[in-house]
C-alpha positions in Angstrom: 0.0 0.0 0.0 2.8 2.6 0.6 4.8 1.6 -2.8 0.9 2.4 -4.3 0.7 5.7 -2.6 3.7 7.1 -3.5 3.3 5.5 -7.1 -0.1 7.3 -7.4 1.4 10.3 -6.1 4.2 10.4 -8.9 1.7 9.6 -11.9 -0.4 12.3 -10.6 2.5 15.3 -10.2 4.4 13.7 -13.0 3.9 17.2 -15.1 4.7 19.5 -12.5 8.2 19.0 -12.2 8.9 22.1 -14.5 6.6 24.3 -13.5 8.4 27.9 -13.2 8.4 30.1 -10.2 5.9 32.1 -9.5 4.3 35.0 -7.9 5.6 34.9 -4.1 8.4 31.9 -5.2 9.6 35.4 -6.6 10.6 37.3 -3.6 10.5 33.9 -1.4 12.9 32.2 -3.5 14.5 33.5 -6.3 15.5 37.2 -4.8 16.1 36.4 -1.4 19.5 36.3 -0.4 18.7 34.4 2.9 18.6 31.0 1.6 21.7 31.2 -0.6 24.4 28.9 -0.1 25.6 26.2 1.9 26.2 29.0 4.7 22.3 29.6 4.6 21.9 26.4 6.3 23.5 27.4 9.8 21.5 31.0 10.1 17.8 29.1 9.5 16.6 32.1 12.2 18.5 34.8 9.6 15.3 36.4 8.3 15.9 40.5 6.1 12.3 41.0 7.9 10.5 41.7 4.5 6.9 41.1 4.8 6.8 40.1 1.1 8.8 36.9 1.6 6.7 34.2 2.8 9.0 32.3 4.7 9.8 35.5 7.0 9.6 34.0 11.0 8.8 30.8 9.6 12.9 29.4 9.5 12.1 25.7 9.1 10.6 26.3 5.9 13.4 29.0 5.2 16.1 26.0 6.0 14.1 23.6 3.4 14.7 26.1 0.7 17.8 26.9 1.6 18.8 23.3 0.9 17.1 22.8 -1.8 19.6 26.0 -3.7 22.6 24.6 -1.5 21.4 21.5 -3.6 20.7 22.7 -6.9 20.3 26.6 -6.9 17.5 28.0 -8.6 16.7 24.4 -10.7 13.1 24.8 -9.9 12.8 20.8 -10.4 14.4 20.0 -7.5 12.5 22.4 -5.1 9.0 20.6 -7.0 10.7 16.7 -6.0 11.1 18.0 -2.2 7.3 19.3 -2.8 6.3 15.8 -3.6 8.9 13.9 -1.0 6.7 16.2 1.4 3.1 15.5 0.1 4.0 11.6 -0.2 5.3 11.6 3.4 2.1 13.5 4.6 0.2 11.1 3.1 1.9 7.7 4.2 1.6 9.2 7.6 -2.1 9.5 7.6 -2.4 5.9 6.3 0.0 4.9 9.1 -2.4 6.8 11.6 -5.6 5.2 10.1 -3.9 1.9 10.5 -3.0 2.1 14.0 -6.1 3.6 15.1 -8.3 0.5 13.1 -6.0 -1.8 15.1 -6.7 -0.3 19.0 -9.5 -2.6 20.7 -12.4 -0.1 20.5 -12.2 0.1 16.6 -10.6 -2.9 14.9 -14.3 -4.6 14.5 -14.9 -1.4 12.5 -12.7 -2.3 9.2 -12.1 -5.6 10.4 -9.3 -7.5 7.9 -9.9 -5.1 5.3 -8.5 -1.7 8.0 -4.9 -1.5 5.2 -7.3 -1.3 2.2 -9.3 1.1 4.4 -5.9 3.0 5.4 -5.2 3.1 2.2 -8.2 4.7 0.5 -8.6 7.1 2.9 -4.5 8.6 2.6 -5.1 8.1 -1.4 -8.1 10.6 -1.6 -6.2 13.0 0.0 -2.7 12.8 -1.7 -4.6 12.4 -5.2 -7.6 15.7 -4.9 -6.7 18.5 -6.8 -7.3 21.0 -4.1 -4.2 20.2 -2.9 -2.4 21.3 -6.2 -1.6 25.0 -4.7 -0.1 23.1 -1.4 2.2 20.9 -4.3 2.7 22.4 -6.9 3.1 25.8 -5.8 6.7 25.7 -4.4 6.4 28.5 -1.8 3.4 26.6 -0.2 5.6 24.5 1.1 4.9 26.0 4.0 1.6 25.0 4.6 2.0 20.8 3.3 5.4 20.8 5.6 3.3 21.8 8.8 0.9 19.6 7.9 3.2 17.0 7.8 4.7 17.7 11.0 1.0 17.8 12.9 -0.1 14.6 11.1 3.4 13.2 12.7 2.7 14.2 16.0 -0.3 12.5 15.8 1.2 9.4 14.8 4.0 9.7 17.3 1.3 10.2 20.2 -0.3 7.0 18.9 3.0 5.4 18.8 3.5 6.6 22.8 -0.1 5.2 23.8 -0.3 1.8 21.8 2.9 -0.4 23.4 5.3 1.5 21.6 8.5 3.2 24.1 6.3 5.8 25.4 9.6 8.3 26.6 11.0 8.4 22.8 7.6 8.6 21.0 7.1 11.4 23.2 9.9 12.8 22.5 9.3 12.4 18.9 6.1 14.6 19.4 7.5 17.4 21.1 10.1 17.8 18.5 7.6 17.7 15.5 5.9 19.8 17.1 8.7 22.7 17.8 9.8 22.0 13.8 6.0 22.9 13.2 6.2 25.7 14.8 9.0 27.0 13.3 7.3 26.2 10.0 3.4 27.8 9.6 1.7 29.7 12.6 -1.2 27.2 11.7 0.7 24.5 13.7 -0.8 26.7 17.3 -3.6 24.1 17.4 -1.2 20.9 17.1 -1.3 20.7 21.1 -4.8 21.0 21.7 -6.1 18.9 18.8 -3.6 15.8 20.2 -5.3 16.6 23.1 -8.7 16.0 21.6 -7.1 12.8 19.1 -6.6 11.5 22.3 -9.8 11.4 24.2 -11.5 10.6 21.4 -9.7 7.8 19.8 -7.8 6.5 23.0 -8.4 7.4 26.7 -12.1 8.6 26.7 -11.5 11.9 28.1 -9.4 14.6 28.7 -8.8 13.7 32.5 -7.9 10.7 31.4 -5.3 11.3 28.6 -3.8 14.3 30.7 -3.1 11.7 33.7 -1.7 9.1 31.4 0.7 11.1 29.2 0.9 14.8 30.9 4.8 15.1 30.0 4.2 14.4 26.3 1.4 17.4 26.8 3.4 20.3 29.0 6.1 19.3 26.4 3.7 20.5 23.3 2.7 23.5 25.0 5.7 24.4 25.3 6.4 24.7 22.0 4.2 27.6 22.3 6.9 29.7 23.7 8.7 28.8 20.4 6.1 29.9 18.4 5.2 33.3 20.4 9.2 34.4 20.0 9.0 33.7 16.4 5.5 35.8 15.8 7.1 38.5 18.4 10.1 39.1 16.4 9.1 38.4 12.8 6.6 40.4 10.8 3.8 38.2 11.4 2.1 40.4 13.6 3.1 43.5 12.0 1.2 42.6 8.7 -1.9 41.3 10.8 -1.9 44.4 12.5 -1.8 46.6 9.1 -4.3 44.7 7.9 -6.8 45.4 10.9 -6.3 48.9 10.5 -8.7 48.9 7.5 -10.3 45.1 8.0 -11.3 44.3 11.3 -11.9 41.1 13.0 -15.8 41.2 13.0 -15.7 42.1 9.1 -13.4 39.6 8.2 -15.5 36.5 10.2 -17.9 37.5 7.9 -15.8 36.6 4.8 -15.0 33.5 6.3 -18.4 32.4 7.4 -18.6 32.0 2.8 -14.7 30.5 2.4 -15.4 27.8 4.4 -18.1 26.8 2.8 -16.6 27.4 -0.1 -13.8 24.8 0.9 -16.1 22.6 2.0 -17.9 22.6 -1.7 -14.3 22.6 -3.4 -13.7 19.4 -1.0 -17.1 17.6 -3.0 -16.8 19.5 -5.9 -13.6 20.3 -6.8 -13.9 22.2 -9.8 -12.9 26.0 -10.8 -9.5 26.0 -8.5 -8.8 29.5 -8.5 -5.0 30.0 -7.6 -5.7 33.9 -6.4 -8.7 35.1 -4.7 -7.6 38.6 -4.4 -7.9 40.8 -1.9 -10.6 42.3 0.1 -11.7 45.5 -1.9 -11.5 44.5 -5.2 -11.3 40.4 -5.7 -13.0 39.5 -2.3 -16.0 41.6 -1.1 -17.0 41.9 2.3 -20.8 41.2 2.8 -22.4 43.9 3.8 -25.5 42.6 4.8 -26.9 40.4 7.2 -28.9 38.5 4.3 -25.3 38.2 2.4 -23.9 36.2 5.6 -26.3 34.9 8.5 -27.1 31.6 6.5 -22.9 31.1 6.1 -22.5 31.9 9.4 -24.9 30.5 11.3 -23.8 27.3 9.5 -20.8 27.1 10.0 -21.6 27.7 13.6 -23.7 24.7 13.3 -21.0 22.4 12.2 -18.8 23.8 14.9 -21.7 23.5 17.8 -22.3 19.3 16.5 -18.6 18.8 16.8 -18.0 19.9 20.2 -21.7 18.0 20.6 -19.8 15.2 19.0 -16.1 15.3 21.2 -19.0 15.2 24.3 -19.6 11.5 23.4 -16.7 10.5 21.6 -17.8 10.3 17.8 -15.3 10.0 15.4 -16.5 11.5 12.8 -17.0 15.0 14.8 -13.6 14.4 16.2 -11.9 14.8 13.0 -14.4 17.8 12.3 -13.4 19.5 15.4 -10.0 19.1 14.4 -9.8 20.3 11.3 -11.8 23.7 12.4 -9.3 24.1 15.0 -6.5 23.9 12.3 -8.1 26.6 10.1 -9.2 28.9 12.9 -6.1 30.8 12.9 -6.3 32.1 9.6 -10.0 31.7 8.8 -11.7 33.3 11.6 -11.2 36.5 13.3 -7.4 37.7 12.8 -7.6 39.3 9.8 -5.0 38.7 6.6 -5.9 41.3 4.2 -3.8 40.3 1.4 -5.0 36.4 1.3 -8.5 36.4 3.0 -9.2 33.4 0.3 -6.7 30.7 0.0 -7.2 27.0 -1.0 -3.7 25.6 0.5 -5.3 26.3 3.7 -7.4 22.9 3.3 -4.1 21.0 3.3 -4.6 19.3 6.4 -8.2 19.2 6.7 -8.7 17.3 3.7 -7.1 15.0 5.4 -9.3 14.4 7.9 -12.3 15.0 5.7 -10.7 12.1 3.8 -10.4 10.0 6.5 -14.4 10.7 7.1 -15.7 9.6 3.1 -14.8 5.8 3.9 -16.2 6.2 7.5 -19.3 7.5 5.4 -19.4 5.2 3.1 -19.1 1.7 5.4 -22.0 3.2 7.6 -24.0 4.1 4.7 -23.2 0.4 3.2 -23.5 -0.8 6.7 -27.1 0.5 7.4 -28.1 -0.9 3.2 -26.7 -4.5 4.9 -24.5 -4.5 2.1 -21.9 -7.6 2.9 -18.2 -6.3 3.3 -19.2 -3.0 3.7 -15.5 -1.7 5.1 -14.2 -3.1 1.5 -17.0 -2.2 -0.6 -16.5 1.1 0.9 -12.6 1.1 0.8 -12.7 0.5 -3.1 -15.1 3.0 -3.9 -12.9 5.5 -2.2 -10.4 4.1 -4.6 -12.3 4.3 -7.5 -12.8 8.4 -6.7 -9.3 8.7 -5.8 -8.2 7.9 -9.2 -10.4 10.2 -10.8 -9.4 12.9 -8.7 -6.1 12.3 -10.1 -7.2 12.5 -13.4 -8.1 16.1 -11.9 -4.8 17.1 -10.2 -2.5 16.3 -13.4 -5.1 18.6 -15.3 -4.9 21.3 -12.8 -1.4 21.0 -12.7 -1.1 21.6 -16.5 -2.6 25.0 -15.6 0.6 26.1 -13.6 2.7 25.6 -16.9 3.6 28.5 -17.1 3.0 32.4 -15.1 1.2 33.3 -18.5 -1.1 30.4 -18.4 -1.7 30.5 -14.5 -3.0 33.8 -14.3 -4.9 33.8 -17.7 -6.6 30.9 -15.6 -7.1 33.0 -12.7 -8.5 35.9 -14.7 -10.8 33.8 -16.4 -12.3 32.3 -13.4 -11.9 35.9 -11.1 -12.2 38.8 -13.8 -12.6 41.6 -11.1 -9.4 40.2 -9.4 -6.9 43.9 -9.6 -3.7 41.8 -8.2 -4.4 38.8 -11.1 -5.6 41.4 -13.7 -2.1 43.3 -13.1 0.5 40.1 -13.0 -0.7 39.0 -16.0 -0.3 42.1 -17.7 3.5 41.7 -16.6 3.4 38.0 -18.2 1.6 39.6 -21.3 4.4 42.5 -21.8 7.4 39.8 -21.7 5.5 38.0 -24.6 5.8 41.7 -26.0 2.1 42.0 -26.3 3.1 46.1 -24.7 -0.5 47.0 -25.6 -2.5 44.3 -24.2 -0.5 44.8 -20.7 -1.6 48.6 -20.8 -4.9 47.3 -21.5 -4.8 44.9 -18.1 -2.8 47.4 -15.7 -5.8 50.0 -17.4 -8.5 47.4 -15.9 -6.6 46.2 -12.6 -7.0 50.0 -12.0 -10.4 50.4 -13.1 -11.0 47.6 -10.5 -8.6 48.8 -7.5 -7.9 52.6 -8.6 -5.8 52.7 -5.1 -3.9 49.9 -6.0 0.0 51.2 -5.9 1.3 48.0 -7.5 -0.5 48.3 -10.9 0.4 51.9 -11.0 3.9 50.9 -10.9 3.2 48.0 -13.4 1.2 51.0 -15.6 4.0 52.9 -15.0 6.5 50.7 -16.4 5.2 49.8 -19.7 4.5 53.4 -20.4 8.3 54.0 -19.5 9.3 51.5 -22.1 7.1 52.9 -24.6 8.6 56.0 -24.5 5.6 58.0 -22.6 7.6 60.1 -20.1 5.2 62.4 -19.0 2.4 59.3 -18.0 4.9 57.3 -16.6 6.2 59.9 -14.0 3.0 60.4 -13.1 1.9 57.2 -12.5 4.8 56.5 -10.5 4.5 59.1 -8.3 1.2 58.3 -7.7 2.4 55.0 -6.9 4.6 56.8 -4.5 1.8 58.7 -3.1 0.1 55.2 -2.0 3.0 53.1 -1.4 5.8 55.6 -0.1 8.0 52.5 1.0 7.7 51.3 -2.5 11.3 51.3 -3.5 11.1 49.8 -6.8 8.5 52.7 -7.6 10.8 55.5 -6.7 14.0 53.7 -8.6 11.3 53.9 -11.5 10.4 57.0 -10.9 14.9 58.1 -11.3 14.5 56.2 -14.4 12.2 58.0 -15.8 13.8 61.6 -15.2 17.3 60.1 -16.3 15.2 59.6 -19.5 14.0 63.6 -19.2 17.6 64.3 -18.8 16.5 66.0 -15.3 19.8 64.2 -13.6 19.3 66.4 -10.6 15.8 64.9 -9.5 17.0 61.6 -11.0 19.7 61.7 -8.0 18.0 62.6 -5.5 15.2 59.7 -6.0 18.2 57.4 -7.0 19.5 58.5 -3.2 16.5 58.1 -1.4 15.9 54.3 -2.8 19.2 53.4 -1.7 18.9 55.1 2.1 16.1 52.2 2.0 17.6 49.3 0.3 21.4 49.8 -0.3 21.5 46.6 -2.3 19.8 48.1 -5.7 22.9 47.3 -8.1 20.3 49.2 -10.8 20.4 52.2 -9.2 24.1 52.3 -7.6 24.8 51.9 -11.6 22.2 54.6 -12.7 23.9 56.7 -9.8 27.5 56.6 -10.5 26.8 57.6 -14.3 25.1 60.6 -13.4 27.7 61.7 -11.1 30.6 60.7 -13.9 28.5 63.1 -16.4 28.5 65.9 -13.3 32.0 65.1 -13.0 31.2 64.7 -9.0 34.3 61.6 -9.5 34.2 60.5 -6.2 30.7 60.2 -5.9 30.7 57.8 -9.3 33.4 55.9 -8.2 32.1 55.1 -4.9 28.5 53.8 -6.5 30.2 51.8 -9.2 32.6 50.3 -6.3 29.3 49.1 -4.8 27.5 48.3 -7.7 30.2 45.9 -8.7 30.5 44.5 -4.8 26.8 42.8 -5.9 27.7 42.5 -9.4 31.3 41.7 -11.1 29.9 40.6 -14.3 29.9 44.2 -16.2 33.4 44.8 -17.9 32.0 48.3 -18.6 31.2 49.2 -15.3 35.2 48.4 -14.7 36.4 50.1 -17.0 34.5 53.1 -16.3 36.0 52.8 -13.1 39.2 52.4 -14.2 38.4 55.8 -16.1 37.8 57.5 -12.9 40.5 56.7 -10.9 43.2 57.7 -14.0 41.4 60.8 -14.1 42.1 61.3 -9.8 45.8 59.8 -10.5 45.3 56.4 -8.6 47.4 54.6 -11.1 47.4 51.7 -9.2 43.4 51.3 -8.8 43.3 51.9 -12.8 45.6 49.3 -13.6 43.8 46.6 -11.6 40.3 48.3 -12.5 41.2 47.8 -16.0 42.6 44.2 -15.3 39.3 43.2 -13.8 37.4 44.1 -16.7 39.6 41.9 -18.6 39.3 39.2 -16.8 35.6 39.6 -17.0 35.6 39.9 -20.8 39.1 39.2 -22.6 40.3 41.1 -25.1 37.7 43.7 -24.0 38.7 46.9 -26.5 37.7 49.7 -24.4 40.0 48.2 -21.6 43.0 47.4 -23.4 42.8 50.9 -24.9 42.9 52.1 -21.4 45.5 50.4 -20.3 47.8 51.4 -23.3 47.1 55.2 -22.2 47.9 54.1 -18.8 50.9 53.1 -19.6 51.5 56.3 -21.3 50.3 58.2 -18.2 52.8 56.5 -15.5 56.1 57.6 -17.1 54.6 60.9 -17.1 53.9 60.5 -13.7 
């Protein structure tokens, strides 16, 4: 059964290997310094800060990436294998923890001898739906299929601890996953209390119970909670939650969630239109408004939560695993409110799993109450039967992450009023060179989210390139005006006065981006040119001197240098200037010119 899962796994991600990076595997991945090199492995709690970056506080996940480019730099196939390692893990570990639990007195008359073909069904709907596709096949989302992993292992290891195994180092075992969760996805807060509730449910009858029998495996989760409070304390975590409540607060948000949930929930029977982005609240996610547009949502939801408490009372499985998996998505699905991803369908990682774990329970008590013979089996291989055509699903919904271009035409198919999807694929569109069509899309992200700074940069750009000065300024300062941290905006905004030959104002943005982010090679470049023309030497040669301290690769920009420090009389720092440009590009002209005056120079000297 394991050699099946992972086999089923592989045939269904077997075209996702090369899917590109994108969206947040941008900032997360590709242009974060954090994770490079084998030295990015012993600084896992090195983290710039940057909201943008996903796995920012979250250094487990960090680490993982960082060994996957220690491994193979940015060879996006072998972060997608480690994607996949993950998933398949996740999922042998729920069939291990469906196996165990079939075998404890109290429920082995349940699947009888059929409780590995039970196991198995059960793990295989949930590694094979397609809602899991953003977990898997969206490399930065890591995040949430590692955390599930490591709270469907404690789980295991708890059952491990209560079942014969050696109690001290399945314990043990727990903790640990539990602090590596931790250190993974804030999700993982629930991973104490809903052991708590695996085990009254499944193996002590109640909570006095399973606190006298294993209270050290217990204090030792909780603890973990100190972990996880110094992570959110010092990471941006909090500081984006609390941005977000500025303008969203926590009573307004519940009320989008009362719909997501039930929207999951739908997407969990139903799985059709997988929508990769949501949007935002304001433009791709509305708030209701009314009470018409959310009582019936809520007050469902409500219901579901009120019979699986009702259930944990008396021990019902079936609510158990309910209970559980609204405890995992309370975090992020309730009241603390994430403005930027109110809509997400990776957050259904780990509940799936348990709703998967329910259809077979289903299915034998439906069969059961028919007085079908061999209901366990009869409902183990229809399970099987809907796995495999839920991978027929997953490797079409993984065809639509081909490419960025073909992701977000998806997405804007299936969410047209979506500004943030309306603008990124106006980005795609202009680097198939389709510059008209991407006006078009910034035009209409605009027209959807006129306050939205990103697509006025985005606008801003394309108009740059096609040679409109006077619209791109302005849209870049009124990217400015909304974003004035934007540093990629006001970079733009230089560019655009170099091209008005207004160097003056061109220096001064230039200066201000770098006070913010002295690593912008573009703009140390941009810099040190302006300077050279305003014959301000030492200036240049100080911003080309950085520039090539984050990029070697320009023989020009040594040279030029080279240039400079003739003109001051540093012989020396010409000759090796000049020499460095060589060795970048031999045979370089404009350097072996240089060096031939040079040479003329020092006699002089």
């Amino acid at each position: 059964m394991p050699l099946l899962l992972c086999a089923a796994v592989a045939l269904a991600w077997s075209n996702s290997l090369g899917v590109p990076f994108v969206f947040d595997d941008l900032p997360s991945i590709v242009d974060n310094p954090q994770i490079r090199g084998w030295g990015a492995l012993a600084r896992p709690f090195g983290d710039p800060g940057r909201v943008d970056i996903t796995v920012s506080g979250r250094p487990v996940a960090a680490w993982s990436l960082a060994l996957n480019h220690a491994l193979g730099g940015l060879e996006v196939r072998g972060y997608h294998l480690l994607n996949l390692l993950i998933h398949a893990a996740a999922g042998l570990v729920l069939y291990g923890i469906v196996r165990r639990t079939l075998a404890l007195p109290r429920w082995s008359s349940f699947a009888g001898e059929h409780r590995e073909l039970w196991a198995g069904a059960a793990a295989l709907v949930f590694l094979l739906h397609p809602l899991q596709t953003q977990s898997v096949t969206y490399v930065v989302q890591r995040v949430e299929s590692l955390a599930a992993l490591w709270y469907l292992l404690v789980i295991y290891a708890l059952l491990r601890a209560a079942s014969g195994g050696d109690a001290r180092r399945w314990s043990a075992v727990a903790i640990l996953c539990c602090a590596l969760g931790m250190g993974t996805k804030e999700a993982m807060v629930s991973a104490p209390i809903a052991a708590l509730v695996f085990d009254r449910c499944f193996l002590s009858g109640s909570f006095a119970a399973a606190w006298r029998a294993r209270r050290g495996l217990y204090a030792g989760l909780a603890a973990s909670w100190v972990l996880l409070a110094w992570l959110v304390a010092n990471g941006p975590r909090l500081r984006v939650a609390g941005e977000a409540a500025l303008d969203l607060g926590p009573f307004e948000y519940a009320r989008i969630q009362a719909g997501a949930i039930l929207h999951y929930l739908a997407l969990c029977l139903f799985p059709r239109d997988l929508v990769f982005d949501y949007g935002i609240v304001g433009d791709g996610v509305a708030i209701p408004s009314s009470a018409a547009d959310y009582a019936w949502q809520g007050a469902l939801v409500l219901l579901l939560v009120a019979w699986s408490l009702w259930g944990l009372a008396r021990n019902r499985a079936a609510a158990c695993l309910a209970l559980i998996a609204f405890l995992h998505l309370a975090p992020s699905s309730s009241f603390v409110p994430i403005r930027l991803e109110p809509i997400a369908e990776h957050r259904m990682y780990l509940p799936l799993a348990l709703l998967a774990v329910l259809l077979p329970l289903a299915l034998t008590r439906a069969f059961a109450r028919a007085k079908l013979a061999q209901a366990p089996r009869l409902a183990a291989l229809a399970c099987l039967v809907l796995a495999l055509a839920l991978g027929v699903r997953t490797h079409a919904r993984n065809a639509d992450y081909r490419s960025a271009l073909a992701l977000w035409e998806d997405t804007v198919r299936k969410r047209p009023g979506n500004a943030r999807a309306l603008t990124n694929l106006g980005l795609e569109v202009e680097k198939s060179g389709d510059g008209a069509r991407a006006l078009a899309l910034h035009r209409e992200a605009l027209r959807a989210r006129p306050e939205y700074s990103e697509a006025h940069h985005n606008l801003a750009r394309v108009l740059l390139l096609a040679g409109q000065l006077s619209e791109a300024e302005a849209s870049y300062r009124r990217a400015l005006e909304l974003s004035p941290e934007a540093v990629e905006s006001r970079v733009g905004l230089a560019e655009c006065l170099v091209r008005s030959k207004r160097l003056d104002e061109a220096a001064i943005e230039f200066e201000k981006a770098l006070s913010e982010r002295a690593d912008l090679y573009g703009a140390h470049r941009s810099l040190a040119a302006i300077r050279l023309q305003q014959q301000r030497l030492d200036e240049s040669a100080a911003h080309f001197v950085a520039a090539l301290r984050l990029d070697g690769s320009d023989p020009q920009l040594w040279n030029l240098l080279g240039t400079i420090h003739a003109q001051q009389g540093k012989y020396q720092l010409a000759l090796e200037s000049f020499n460095a440009a060589l060795r970048v590009r031999p045979g370089f002209p404009d350097a072996l010119s240089n060096l031939e005056r040079l040479e003329q120079l020092r006699p002089a000297r």
